[in-house]
C-alpha angles and dihedrals in degrees: 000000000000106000150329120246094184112303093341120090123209116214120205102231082058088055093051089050085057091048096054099053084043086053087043098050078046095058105022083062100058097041085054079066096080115063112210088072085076094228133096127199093263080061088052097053108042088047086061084075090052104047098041083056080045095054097039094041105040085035092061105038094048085054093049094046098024101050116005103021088139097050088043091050096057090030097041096156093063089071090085102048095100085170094071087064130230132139145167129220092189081057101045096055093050081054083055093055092050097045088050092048093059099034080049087051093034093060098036083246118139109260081231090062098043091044096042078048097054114027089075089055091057106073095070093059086053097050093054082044092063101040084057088057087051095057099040090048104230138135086033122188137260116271118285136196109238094211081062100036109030083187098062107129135201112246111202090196094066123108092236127144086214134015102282111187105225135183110283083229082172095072094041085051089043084046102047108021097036100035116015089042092048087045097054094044097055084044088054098035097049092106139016111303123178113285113273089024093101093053101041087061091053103056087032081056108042096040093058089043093055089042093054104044094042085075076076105045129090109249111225128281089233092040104031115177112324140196106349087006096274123137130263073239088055090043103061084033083066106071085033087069104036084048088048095051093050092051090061107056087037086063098045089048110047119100107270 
């Protein structure tokens, strides 16, 4: 927790949430300068009420669905309470999509502007997402050796019967899917790219760096490792990356 205003208490992942919707309005303001990207920055801020809906709402649901559909259908009341934790990314991004679908639809824009607009803008809410997780000590990583990983930390969180140092996967996450992705996407983003391109990249990007780092991660205790001993996190990675590599060449095929 980070601090008490009065009888209401202020949480740091909720802070980092702020932040990132405070790092998106930044950026996605000055992208809206040049043209050609087919937004302005009225579009940008009124899409900020889109896309937070977009967050809570997809975030929620995808954890629900996603990871404890069984403990939220006899409990169905618990869904609500937002306060309890628990969200998705894999969920909130799907919340995104649907958020830039109807602001796309609202506004009489193509869904591939508004997308290739928005996905670069993403990472750094990841990335405060992330460093929210870290504080608060939570989604912790798998055991490490020390000798191997001089890194490895001691989570006290952890449900351990003695201090295990793990992997800090946070701060990977924070690393690849906050700043390398961000990096590669306002590199690749930097001029006019064929419509869907954009996108593609991002879910082709985030899916393999979440693959990759949830070798790392601890699987959760009510989930555990499933089929090839991949996580519930690799599993939905996995269309991400196979979408976002279809959007790609679909883009750089389509007649211009």
């Amino acid at each position: 927790m980070a601090l008490h205003l009065g009888p209401i208490a202020v949480r740091w992942y909720g802070l980092m949430y702020l932040l990132g919707f405070l790092i998106f309005a930044a950026l996605g303001r000055w992208r809206a300068r040049q043209a050609w990207r087919g937004m302005d920055a009225r579009d940008v801020e009124d899409f900020m009420f889109w896309g937070v809906i977009g967050v809570i709402l997809g975030g929620r649901l995808g954890y629900v669905l996603f990871y404890k559909l069984d403990d939220y259908l006899a409990h169905p009341l618990e869904i609500v309470m937002l306060w309890h934790g628990g969200m998705a990314s894999h969920g909130g991004m799907l919340g995104v999509l649907a958020a830039m679908w109807l602001f796309a639809r609202s506004r009489g824009k193509s869904f591939l502007t508004v997308a290739d607009f928005v996905v670069p803008l993403v990472p750094p809410g990841l990335a405060a997402g992330r460093i929210g997780n870290f504080i608060n000590g939570e989604l912790w990583g798998r055991p490490a050796d020390p000798a191997t990983w001089p890194w490895a930390m001691i989570f006290p969180q952890a449900p351990d019967a003695t201090p295990t140092p793990r992997h800090p996967s946070q701060l990977y996450q924070f690393a690849g899917e906050g700043i390398l992705l961000f990096a590669i996407l306002w590199w690749y983003s930097r001029k006019p790219r064929p419509p869907g391109a954009v996108s593609g990249a991002f879910l082709a990007g985030y899916g393999t760096l979440r693959f990759l780092v949830e070798f790392t991660r601890q699987p959760d205790d009510f989930l555990g490792l499933l089929a090839l001993g991949f996580s519930m996190g690799q599993w939905l990675s996995l269309p991400m990356i196979l979408a976002g590599m279809g959007m790609i060449a679909w883009a750089y095929r389509r007649p211009g």
